[in-house]
Structure formats: structure tokens, C-alpha cells
KEKE-3310 file (N, C-alpha, C; in steps of 0.2 Angstrom, whole numbers, plus 5000, padded with zeros to 4 digits):
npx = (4759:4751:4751:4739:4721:4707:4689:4685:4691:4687:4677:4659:4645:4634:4632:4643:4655:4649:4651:4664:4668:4663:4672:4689:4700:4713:4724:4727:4728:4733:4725:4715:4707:4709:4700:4695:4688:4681:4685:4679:4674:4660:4658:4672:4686:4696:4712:4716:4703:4699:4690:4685:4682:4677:4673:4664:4663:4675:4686:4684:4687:4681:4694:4700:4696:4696:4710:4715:4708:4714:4727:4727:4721:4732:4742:4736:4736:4747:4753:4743:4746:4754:4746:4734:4720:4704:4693:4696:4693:4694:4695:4692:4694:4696:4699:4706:4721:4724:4737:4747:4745:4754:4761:4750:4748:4760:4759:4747:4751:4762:4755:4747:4754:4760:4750:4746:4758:4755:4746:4744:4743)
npy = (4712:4706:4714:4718:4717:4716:4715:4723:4734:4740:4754:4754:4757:4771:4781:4777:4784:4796:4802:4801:4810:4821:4824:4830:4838:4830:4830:4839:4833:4836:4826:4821:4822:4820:4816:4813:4805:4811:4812:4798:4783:4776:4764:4757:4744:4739:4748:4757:4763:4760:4771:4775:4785:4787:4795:4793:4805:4811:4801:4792:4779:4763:4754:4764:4770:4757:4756:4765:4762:4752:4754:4764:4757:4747:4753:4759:4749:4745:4754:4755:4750:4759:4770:4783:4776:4777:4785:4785:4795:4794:4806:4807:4823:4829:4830:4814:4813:4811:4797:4784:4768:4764:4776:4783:4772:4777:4791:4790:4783:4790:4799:4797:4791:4804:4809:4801:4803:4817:4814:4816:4810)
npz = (4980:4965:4949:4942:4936:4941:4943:4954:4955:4944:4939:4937:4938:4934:4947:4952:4942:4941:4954:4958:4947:4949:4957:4962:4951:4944:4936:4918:4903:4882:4880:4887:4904:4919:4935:4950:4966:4981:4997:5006:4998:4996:4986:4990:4990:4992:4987:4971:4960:4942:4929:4913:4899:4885:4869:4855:4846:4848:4846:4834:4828:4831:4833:4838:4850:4857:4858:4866:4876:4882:4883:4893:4902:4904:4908:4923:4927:4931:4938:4949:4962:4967:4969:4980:4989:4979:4967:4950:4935:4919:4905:4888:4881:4871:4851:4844:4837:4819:4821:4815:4824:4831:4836:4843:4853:4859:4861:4873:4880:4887:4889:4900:4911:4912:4919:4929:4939:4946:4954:4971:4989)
capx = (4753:4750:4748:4731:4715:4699:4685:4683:4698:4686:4669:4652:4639:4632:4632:4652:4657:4646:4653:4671:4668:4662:4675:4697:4702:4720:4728:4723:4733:4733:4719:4713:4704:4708:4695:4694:4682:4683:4683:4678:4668:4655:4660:4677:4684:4705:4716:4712:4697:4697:4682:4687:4676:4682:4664:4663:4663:4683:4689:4678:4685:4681:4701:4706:4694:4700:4717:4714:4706:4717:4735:4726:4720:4738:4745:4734:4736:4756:4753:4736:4749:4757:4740:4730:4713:4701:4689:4699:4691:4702:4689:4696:4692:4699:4700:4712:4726:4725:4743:4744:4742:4759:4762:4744:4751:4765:4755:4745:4755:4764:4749:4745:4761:4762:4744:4747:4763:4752:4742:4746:4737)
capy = (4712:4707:4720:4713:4722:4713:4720:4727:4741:4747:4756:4751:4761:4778:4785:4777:4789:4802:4803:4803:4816:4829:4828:4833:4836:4827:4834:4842:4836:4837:4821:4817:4825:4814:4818:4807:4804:4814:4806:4791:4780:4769:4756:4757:4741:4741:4750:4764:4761:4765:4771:4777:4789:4788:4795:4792:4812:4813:4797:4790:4772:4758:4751:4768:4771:4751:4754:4770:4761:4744:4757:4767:4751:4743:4760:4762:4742:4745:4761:4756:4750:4766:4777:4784:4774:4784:4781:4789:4793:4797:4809:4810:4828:4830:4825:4810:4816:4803:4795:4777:4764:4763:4781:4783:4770:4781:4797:4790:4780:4795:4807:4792:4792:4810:4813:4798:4808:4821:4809:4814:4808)
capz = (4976:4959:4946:4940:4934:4944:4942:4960:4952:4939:4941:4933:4938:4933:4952:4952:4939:4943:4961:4953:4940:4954:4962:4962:4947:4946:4931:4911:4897:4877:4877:4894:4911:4927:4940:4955:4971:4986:5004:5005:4993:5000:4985:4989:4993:4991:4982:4967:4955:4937:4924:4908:4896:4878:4865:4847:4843:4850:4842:4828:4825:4837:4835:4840:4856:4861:4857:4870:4883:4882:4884:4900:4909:4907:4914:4931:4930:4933:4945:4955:4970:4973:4970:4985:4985:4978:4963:4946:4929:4913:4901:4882:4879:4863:4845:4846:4832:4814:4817:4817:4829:4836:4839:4846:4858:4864:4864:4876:4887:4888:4895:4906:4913:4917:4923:4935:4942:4947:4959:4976:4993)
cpx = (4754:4747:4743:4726:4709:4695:4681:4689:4693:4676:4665:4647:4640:4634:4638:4655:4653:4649:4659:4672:4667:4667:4682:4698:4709:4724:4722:4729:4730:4724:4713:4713:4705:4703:4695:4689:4686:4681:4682:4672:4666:4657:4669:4680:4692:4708:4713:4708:4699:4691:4685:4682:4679:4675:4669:4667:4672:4687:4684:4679:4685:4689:4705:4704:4697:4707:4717:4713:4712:4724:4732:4725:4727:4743:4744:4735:4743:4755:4748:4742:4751:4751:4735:4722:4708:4697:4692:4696:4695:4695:4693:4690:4692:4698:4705:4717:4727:4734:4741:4746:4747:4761:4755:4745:4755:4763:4751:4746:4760:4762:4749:4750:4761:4754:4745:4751:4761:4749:4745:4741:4734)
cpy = (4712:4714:4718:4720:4720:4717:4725:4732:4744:4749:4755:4754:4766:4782:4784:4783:4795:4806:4803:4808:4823:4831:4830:4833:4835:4832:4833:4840:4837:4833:4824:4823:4822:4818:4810:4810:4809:4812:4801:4787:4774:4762:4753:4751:4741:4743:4755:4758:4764:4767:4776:4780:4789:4790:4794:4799:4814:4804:4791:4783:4770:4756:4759:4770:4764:4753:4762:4768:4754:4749:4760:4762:4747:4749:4759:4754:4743:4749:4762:4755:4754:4774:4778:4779:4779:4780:4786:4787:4800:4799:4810:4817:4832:4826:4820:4813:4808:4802:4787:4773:4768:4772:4785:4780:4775:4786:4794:4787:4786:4799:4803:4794:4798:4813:4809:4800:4813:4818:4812:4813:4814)
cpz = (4969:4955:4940:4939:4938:4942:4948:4959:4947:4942:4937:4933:4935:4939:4951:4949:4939:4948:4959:4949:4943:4958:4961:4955:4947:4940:4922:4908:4890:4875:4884:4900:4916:4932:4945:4961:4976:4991:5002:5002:4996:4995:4986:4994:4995:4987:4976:4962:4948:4933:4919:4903:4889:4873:4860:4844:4843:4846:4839:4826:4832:4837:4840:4848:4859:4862:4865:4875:4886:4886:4892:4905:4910:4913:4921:4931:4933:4938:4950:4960:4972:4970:4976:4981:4985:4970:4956:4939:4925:4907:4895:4882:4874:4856:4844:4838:4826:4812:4818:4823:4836:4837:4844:4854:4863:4867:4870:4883:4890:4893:4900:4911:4918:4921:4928:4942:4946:4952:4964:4982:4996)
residu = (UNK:UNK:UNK:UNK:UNK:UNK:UNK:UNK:UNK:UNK:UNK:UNK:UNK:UNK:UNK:UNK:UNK:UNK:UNK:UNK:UNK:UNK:UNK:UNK:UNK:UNK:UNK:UNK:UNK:UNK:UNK:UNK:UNK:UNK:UNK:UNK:UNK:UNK:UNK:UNK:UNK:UNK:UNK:UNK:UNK:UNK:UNK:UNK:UNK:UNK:UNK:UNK:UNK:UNK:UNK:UNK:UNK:UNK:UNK:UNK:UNK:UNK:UNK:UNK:UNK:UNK:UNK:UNK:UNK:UNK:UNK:UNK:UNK:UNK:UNK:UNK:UNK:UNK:UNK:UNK:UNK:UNK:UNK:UNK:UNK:UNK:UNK:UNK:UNK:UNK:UNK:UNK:UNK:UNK:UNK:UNK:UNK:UNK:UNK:UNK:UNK:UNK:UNK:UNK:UNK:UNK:UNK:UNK:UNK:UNK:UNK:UNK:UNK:UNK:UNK:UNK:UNK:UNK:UNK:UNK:UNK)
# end
């Protein structure tokens, strides 16, 4: 399988994230909340889903919430094949830390990384 994004891997609705957000929480780190679906999701079609939550209030510029969302979707893009399927949404719950870009990068490719770990079926 190609390590691709379509957009039958991310979630669009309100009910999607809603019915994701109620359910397992996966892992808590420093930024981020993973919470995923429980049993079986009626829009579930192949393979894990992502939906991502980044507000204003926890990271203030637009380059820094993109550069947040751009680093998480390459992550689950790399690790959807070996993730149970299941509907997974990444919650920033914190104030993002003012460093620049490229260590913002790592910090969060980082968290990714190990909240992913956490994942078991």
C-alpha cells in the first residue's frame, strides 16, 4: 500500500469527530490528546482515519497551527498501515512553546511518534 493521504483517511464531519472524541483515549502528551472511535464506525471504510483539532487560543499564528497540522498528517500518513482501523483525533491542549519553526518541527514529530506507539489493537 502506498503511504498516501486520500481523503477517505481523514474525517469531515461534526458527528465523525464527535463519535471519535467520546471514545479510548490513546495516549496524553506535553501538546496533544489522541482519542479514537470505539467499535465500529459506520463511515469506516479502510484503514485508520485522521481529524485533527488545533484552535487559535493554544497556537496563535496561522504558520504555526499549519506547520502543526502538515507534521501530524505526514506522521499518521507514514503509520496509517500498521494502525488498527479506527477513527483517531490528535486534540492540541496546550500553549504551543514560542521556538522556531524547525524545532517546532521536531517537537511535534516527536509527540506524534510516541503517542502513535501507544496505539494498540
Amino acid at each position: 500500500m502506498r503511504a498516501s493521504f486520500p481523503a477517505t483517511a481523514r474525517l469531515h464531519s461534526p458527528t465523525e469527530y464527535a463519535q471519535s472524541l467520546k471514545g479510548q483515549r490513546v495516549g496524553r502528551g506535553a501538546l496533544f490528546v489522541v482519542t479514537r472511535s470505539r467499535g465500529e464506525d459506520p463511515h469506516q471504510t479502510e484503514g485508520a482515519r485522521l481529524g485533527l483539532i488545533v484552535p487559535k487560543r493554544f497556537a496563535n499564528r496561522a504558520v504555526t497551527r499549519n506547520t502543526i497540522k502538515r507534521i501530524l498528517r505526514e506522521t499518521f500518513r507514514h503509520k496509517r498501515e500498521g494502525l488498527p482501523n479506527a477513527a483517531y483525533v490528535f486534540r492540541l491542549h496546550s500553549k504551543v512553546p514560542l521556538v522556531s519553526l524547525t524545532a517546532l518541527k521536531q517537537l511535534v514529530r516527536a509527540e506524534a511518534d510516541t503517542l502513535f506507539s501507544k496505539v494498540r489493537p
